[in-house]
C-alpha positions, 0 to 999 in steps of 0.5 A: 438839388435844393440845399435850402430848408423850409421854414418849417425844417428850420424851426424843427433844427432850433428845437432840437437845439433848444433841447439839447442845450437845455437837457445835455450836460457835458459828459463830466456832470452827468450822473448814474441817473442820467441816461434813464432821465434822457430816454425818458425826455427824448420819448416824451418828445417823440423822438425814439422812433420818430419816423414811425406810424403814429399808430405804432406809437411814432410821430410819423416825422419826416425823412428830412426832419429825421436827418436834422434830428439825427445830425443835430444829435450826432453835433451835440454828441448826444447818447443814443434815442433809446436803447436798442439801435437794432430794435429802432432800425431793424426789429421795429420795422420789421415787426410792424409789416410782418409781425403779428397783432399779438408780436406788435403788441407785445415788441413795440412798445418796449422798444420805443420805451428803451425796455429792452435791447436787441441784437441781430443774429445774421452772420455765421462761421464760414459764411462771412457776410454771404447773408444767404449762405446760413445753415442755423437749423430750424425745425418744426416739431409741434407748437414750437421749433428746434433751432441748432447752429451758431452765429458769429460777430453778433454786435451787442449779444453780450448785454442783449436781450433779444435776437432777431435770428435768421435760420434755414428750415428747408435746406432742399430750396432750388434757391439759397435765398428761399428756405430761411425763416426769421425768429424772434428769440429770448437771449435767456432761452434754454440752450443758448450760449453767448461767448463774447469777443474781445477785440484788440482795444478790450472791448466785448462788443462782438460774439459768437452765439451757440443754439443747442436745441433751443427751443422757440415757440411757432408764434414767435415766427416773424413772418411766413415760414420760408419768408425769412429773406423778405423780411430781412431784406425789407427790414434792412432797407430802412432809412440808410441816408447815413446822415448821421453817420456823415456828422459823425466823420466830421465831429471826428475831424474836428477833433483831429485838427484840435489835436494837430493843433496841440502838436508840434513836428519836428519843433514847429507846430503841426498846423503849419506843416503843408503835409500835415495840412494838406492830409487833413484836405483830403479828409475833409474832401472825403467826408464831404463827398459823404454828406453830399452822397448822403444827401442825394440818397436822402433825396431819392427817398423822399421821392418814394424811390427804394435805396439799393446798392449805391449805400456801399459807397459811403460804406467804403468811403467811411471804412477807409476814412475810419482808419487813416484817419486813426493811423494819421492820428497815432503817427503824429503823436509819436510814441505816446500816441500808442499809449491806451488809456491810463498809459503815463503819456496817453494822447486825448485819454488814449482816445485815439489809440483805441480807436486804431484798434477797433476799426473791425467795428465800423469797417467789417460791421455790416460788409466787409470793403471787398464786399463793399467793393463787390457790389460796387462793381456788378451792381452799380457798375455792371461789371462782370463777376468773371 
């Protein structure tokens, strides 16, 4: 494997710096209009929707230059490129192969424009992430279809204001994979209820969805009918290097050995503590066992070679690595470590405290470890389901 960079890909990094510096405050000084002047100037670079076909508005960028941009910006700790990550990672792309003249249209632009915010309605009660397993009901009536059902844990449905909804229109296919068809629908459509979650930190950032005879006009269908799982499966494909979530892991260590620094254990400083030091090895060996996963998913990509089921093992590496890292965080602190923020001795703001509590974030979002794990073992490893 070639860790070099072209030229070329070194001068894409040192633009990409060169912007950041220029245009990213520290948090303090940015202001209320702040994150309106920064979508407006990364889309003026071309860098909401980077890797997309210059005809769909993109830039058609690189995959390798894709993940320089994304690591460069996850370093920087950078706000998002655009709104809605759903609409650039998933509902984009899946719009732009199956949708429609008038859907491309219509969808697009406003997704590169950070004009709307989508969410995905996938998992449902009962189901856990058995994606194929849904019961959200459909039918055809006319020019348009009767949705009844329920989704649940759906990431950003509180403030969103599309959902790209998997339901199932024939509940007699011989498969369970057969039958399903994707919608794209208005959050504020009659008949739909949102209830958010609140986790145990406070935040809203699940919900569970209620359709009742929401009606969704037929050229609202993404796809064939009955073509719902290929849609999916193909919009869920998309670039899953998880580069930028590798960054992200190692941002996080670093702030965990700045907080190692500033404590002490048992009246000597935790940095000279050879437990201490040796667990943040051990992250640090995990995390870059990740990068160099990464690197090898990136590769076979730029191959042309479709990624499958080796993506879960960074999946569960980073589930694990989520909460050892926050628990390991919290018990060094003691017990102004459990202080959230506002608490009198509150440890980084209360930072890590809260993120002990929102580890079903980052570890049930998107497969659950035993999911993970599944997969792992019949697909990777061969193993028998019985």
């Amino acid at each position: 494997m070639d860790f070099d960079y072209t030229e070329s890909e070194q001068s894409f990094r040192q633009e990409v710096q060169d912007f950041l510096r220029e245009n990213l405050p520290p948090k303090k000084d940015r202001d209320e209009h702040f994150l309106k002047n920064w979508l407006e100037k990364v889309r003026e670079r071309g860098w909401v929707g980077f890797s997309w076909p210059k005809a769909f508005g993109g830039s058609d960028g690189g995959l390798i230059e894709q993940a320089i941009l994304k690591e460069e910006m996850a370093l920087a700790k950078a706000p998002p490129l655009g709104t809605s990550m759903m609409g650039l990672a998933w509902v984009g792309p899946g719009i732009m192969e199956y949708g429609t003249e008038e859907q491309k249209k219509k969808f697009i632009p406003d997704i590169l424009d950070s004009k709307v915010t989508w969410c995905t309605g996938y998992s449902e009660p009962n189901h856990g992430s058995d994606l194929a397993a849904i019961q959200c009901k459909a039918e055809l009536i006319g020019d348009h279809y009767l949705v009844n059902g329920q989704k649940i844990w759906t990431t950003g449905a509180p403030w969103s204001q599309w959902i790209i909804l998997l339901t199932r229109t024939d509940f007699k296919a011989k498969s369970k994979h057969e039958g399903i068809t994707c919608f794209l629908v208005p959050m504020d459509s009659p008949g739909v209820e949102v209830k958010p979650i609140k986790n145990m930190a406070g935040d809203k950032h699940f919900a569970e969805i209620f359709f009742t005879d929401v009606q969704v006009p037929a050229e609202n269908r993404l796809g064939a009918e009955g073509e719902g799982w290929k849609v999916t499966v193909s919009a869920l494909a998309n670039e899953r290097s998880s580069i930028g979530e590798v960054t992200q892991m190692f941002s996080k260590l670093d702030e965990l050995k700045e907080l190692v620094r500033s404590t002490r254990v048992q009246g000597r400083p935790a940095a000279e503590d050879p437990a201490v030091r040796r667990q943040l090895a051990r992250f640090e060996t995990k995390i870059a066992a990740m990068k160099y996963n990464g690197l090898r998913y990136l590769t076979k990509q730029i191959k042309g070679e479709p990624l499958s089921s080796e993506t879960s093992v960074n999946k569960l590496h980073r589930a694990s690595l989520e909460i050892e890292m926050d628990d390991f965080a919290v018990s060094l602190s003691g017990e102004a470590g459990l202080q959230l923020k506002g608490g009198e001795n509150a440890v980084s703001g209360g930072s890590w405290s809260k993120s002990a509590l929102n580890w079903p974030n980052v570890v049930i979002g998107g497969g659950t470890p035993n999911i993970q794990r599944n997969i792992i073992a019949e697909r990777i490893l061969g193993l028998p389901k019985d």
